[in-house]
C-alpha positions as CSV (number, residue, x, y, z in Angstrom):
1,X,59.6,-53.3,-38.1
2,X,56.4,-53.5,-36.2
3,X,57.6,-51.4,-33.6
4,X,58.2,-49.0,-36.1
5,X,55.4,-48.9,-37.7
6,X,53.5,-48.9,-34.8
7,X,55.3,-45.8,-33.6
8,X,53.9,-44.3,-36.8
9,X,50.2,-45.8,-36.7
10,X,49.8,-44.4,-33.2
11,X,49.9,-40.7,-33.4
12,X,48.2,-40.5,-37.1
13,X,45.1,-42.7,-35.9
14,X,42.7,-40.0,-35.2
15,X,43.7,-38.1,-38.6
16,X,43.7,-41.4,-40.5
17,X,40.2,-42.1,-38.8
18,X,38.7,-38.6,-39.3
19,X,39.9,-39.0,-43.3
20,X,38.2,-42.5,-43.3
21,X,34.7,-41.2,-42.0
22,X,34.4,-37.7,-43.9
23,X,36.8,-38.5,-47.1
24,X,36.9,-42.4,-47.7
25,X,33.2,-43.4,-46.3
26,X,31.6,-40.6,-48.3
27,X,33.1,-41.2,-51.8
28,X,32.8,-45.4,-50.8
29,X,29.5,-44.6,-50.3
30,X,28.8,-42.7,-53.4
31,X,30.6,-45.6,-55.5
32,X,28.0,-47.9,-54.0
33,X,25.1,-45.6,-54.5
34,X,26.4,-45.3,-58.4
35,X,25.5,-48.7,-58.9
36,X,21.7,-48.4,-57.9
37,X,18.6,-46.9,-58.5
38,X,18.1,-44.7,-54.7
39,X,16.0,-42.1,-55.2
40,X,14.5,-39.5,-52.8
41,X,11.1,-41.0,-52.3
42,X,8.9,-44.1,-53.6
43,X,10.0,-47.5,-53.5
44,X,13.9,-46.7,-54.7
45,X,14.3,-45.0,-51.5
46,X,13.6,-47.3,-49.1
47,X,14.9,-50.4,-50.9
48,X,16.9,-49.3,-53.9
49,X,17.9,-51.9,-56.6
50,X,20.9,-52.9,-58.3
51,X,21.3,-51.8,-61.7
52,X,24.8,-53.0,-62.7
53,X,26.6,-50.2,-65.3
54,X,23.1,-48.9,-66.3
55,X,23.8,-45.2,-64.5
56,X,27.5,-44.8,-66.3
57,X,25.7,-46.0,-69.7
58,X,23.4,-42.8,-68.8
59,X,26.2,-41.4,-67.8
60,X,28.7,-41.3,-71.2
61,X,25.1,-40.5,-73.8
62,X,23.5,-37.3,-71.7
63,X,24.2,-34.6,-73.7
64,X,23.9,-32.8,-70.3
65,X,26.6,-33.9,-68.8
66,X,29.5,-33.3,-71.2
67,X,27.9,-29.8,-71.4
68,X,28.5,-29.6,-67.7
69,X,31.6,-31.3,-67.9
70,X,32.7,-28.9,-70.3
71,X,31.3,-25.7,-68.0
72,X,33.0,-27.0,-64.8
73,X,36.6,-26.6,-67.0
74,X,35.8,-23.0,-68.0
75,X,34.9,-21.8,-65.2
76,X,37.4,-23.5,-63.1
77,X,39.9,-22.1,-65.8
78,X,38.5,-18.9,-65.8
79,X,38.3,-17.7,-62.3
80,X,41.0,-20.0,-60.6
81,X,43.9,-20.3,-62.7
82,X,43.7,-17.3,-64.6
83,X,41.6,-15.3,-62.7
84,X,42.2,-15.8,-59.2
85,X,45.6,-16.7,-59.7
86,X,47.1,-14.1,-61.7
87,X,45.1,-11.2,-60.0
88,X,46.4,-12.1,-56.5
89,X,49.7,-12.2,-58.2
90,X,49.3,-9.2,-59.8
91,X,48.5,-7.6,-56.7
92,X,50.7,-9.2,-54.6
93,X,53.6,-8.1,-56.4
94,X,52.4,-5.1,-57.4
95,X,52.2,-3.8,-53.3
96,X,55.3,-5.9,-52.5
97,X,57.5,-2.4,-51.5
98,X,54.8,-0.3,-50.9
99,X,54.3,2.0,-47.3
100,X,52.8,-0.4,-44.8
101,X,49.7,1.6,-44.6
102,X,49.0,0.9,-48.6
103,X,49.6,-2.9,-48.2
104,X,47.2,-2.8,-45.1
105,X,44.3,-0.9,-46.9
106,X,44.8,-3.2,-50.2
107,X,44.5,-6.4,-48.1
108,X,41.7,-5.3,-45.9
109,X,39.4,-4.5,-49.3
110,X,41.1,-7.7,-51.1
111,X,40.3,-10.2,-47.6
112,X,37.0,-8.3,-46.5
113,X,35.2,-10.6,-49.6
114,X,37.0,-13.6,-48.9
115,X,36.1,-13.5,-45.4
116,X,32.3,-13.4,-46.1
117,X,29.8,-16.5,-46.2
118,X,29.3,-17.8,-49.4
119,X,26.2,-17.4,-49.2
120,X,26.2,-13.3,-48.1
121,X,29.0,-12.9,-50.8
122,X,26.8,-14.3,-53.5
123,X,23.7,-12.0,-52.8
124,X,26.0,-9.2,-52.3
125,X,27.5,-10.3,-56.1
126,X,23.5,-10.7,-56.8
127,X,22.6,-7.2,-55.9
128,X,25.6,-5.9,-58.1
129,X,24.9,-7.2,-61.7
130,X,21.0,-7.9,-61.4
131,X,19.0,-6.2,-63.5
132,X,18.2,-3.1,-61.1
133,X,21.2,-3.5,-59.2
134,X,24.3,-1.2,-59.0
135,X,26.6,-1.8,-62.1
136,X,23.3,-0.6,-64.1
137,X,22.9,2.7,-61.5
138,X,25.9,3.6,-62.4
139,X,25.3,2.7,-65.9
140,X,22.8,4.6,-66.4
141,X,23.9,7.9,-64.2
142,X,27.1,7.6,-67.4
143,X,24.2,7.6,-70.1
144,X,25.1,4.1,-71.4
145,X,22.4,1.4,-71.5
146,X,22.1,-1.0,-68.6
147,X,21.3,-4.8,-68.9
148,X,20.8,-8.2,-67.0
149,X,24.4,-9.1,-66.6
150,X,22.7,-12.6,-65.0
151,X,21.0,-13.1,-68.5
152,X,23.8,-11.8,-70.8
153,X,26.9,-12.9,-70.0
154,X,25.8,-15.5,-66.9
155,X,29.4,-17.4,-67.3
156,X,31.5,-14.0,-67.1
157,X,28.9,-12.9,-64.4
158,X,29.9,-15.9,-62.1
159,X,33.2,-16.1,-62.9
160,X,34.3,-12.6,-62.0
161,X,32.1,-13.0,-59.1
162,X,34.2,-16.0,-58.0
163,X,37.5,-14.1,-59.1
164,X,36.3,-11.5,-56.6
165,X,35.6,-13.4,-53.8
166,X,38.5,-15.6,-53.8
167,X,41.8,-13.5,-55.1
168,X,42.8,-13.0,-51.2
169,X,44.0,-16.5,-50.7
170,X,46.3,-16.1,-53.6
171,X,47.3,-12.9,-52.8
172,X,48.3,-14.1,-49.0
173,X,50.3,-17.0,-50.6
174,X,52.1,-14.9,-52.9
175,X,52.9,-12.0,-50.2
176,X,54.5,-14.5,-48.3
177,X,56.2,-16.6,-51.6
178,X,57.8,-12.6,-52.1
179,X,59.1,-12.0,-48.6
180,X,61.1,-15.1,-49.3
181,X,62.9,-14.1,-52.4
182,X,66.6,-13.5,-51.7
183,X,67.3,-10.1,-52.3
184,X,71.3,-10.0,-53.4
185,X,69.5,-11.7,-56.2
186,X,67.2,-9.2,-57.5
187,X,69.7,-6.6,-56.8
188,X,72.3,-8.7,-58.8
189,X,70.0,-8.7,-61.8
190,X,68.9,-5.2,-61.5
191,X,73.0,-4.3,-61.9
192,X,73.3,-6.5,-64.8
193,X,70.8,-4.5,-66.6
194,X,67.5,-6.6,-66.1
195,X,64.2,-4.4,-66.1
196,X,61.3,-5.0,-63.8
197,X,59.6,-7.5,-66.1
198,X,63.1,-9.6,-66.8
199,X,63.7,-9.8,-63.3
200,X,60.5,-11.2,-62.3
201,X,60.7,-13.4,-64.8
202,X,63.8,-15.0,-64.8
203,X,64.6,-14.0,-61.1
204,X,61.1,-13.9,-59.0
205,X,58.9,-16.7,-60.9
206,X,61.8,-19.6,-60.4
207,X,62.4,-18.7,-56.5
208,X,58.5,-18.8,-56.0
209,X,57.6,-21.5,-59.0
210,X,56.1,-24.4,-55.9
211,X,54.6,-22.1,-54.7
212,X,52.9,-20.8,-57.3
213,X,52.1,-24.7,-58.3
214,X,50.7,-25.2,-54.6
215,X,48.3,-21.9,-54.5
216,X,47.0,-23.7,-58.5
217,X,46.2,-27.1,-57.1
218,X,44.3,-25.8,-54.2
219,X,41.9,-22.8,-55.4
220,X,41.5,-25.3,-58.9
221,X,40.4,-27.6,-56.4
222,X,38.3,-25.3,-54.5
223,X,36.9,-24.1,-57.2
224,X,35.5,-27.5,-59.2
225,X,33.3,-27.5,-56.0
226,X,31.6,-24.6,-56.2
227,X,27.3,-24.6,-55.8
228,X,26.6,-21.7,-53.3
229,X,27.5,-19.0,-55.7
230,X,26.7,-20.1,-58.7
231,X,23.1,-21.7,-57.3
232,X,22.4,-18.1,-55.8
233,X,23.3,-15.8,-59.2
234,X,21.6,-18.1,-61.8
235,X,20.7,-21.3,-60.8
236,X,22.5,-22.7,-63.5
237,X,20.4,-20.7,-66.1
238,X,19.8,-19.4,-68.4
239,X,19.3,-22.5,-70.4
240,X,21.7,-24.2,-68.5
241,X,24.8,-21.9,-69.3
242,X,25.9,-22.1,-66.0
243,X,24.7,-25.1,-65.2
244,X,28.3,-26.7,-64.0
245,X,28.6,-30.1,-62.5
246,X,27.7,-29.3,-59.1
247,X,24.8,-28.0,-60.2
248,X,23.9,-30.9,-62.4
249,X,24.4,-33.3,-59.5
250,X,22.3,-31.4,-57.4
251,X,19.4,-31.1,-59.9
252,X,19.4,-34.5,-60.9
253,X,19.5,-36.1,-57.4
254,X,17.4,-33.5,-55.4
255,X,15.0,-32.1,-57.9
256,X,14.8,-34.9,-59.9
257,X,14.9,-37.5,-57.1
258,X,17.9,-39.7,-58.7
259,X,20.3,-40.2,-55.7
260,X,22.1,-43.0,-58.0
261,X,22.7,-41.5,-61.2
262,X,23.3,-37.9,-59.1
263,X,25.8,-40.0,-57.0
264,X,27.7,-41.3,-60.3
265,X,28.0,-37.5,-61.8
266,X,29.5,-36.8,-58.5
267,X,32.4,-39.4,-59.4
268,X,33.0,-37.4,-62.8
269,X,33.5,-34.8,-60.9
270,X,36.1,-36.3,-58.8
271,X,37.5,-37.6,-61.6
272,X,38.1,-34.1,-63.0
273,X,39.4,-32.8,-59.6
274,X,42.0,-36.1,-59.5
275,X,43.2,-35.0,-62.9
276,X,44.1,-31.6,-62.3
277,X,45.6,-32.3,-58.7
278,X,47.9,-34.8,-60.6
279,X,48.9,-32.6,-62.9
280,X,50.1,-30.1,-60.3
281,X,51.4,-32.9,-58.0
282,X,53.4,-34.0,-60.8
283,X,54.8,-30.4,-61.5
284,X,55.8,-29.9,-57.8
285,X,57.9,-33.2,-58.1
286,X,59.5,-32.1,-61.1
287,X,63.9,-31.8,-60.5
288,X,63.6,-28.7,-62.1
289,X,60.9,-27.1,-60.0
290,X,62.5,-27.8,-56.1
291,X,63.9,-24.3,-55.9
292,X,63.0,-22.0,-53.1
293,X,59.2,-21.8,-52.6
294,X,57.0,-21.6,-49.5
């Protein structure tokens, strides 16, 4: 028994060690923190204090956080599952027997803003819906009125921007989910009478069902995390409508100079992201769901 497990240990030491240092020791260390009073400068940062539950009684009465709380869901809702999702999808299925030269051109415009920085794709998002940007050029060369898209709608703002900058990974995962549909059964639906619609329904979306369950869990989780984009369109604002955990994390323990209570909303947000991925880990191990799939 110790030889076998030995045999295992071995090889998966250097994974199980990098996990330890930048996955275990980080959220360890923000557990720790959560109990304290660190701060970025004055006496809390060079000895910080234990304050017991004090941070997660702040914690469950700021008004703040709930809001954020709230925020992170819609958003993550809005531009992962529905948004990125179902548009790389969409796409995906919809250039699934196109000419080559169709599929190349769609992927290069669809990848070309998932390969940018975050940072680069934000400004270029920025210089799109700001107030004298291009969406209100072009507004205004159709003699409609143009507005601050930042100020207006900030929550559509950053969720289509996110939508647009990330709909290439799901349109990758579901190219290659398509490429491994059996075709004798497509064809055998399409003699039985079954439209376009029936036979991805009924045909497609069961063959391709973990797969679709695997590309959720990882851009939901992807997405929780965003700061880059969102920081750079509206820094949160305006008053706070965009103001999603992340961003409430950073506030409170960089501008406000509240490493332990910053720490503790970064454990909510954990929370949140263990939540979802057990949802989705539980509907990958479902009986029903172990067909086909990449």
């Amino acid at each position: 028994m110790a030889a076998g497990v030995r045999q295992w240990l071995v090889p998966m030491a250097p994974a199980l060690l990098l996990l330890g240092l930048f996955v275990a020791g980080p959220i360890l260390w923000s557990i720790y923190v959560s109990f304290t009073n660190a701060a970025l400068s004055g006496a809390a940062a060079t000895d910080p204090e234990f304050v017991g539950l004090e941070n997660y009684r702040r914690l469950f009465t700021d008004p703040a956080l709930w809001h954020s709380a709230w925020l992170t869901v819609v958003f993550t809702v809005g531009s992962a599952v529905l948004g990125q999702n179902l548009l790389g999808m969409l796409i995906a299925v919809l250039t699934q027997h196109r000419r080559r030269w169709v599929r190349t051109a769609v992927g290069t415009v669809v990848v070309s803003a998932w390969v940018l920085p975050e940072l680069v794709a934000a400004f270029a998002i920025y210089a799109f819906l700001n107030a004298e940007g291009t969406l209100n050029n072009l507004l205004a060369s159709l003699g409609m009125q143009p507005q601050d898209w930042l100020y207006s709608a900030p929550m559509v703002a950053v969720v289509l921007g996110n939508v647009w900058r990330g709909t290439a990974f799901s349109m990758l995962v579901y190219q290659a989910a398509l490429s491994e549909v059996p075709t004798d059964l497509v064809e055998a639906a399409e003699v039985d009478g079954a439209g376009a619609l029936r036979r991805f329904w009924h045909v497609t979306l069961p063959v391709i069902r973990r797969s679709v369950l695997t590309n959720l869990m990882l851009i939901t989780l992807q997405t929780i995390g965003v700061f880059t984009l969102i920081y750079v369109l509206t820094a949160g604002g305006p008053n706070a409508a965009t103001q999603t955990l992340p961003l409430l994390m950073y506030d409170q323990a960089f501008e406000l100079d509240e490493i332990g209570y910053g720490a503790t909303i970064s454990l909510v947000l954990l929370v949140i992201g263990g939540l979802f991925a057990v949802v989705y880990a539980r509907s990958l191990g479902d009986p029903d769901s172990r067909e086909g799939g990449v």
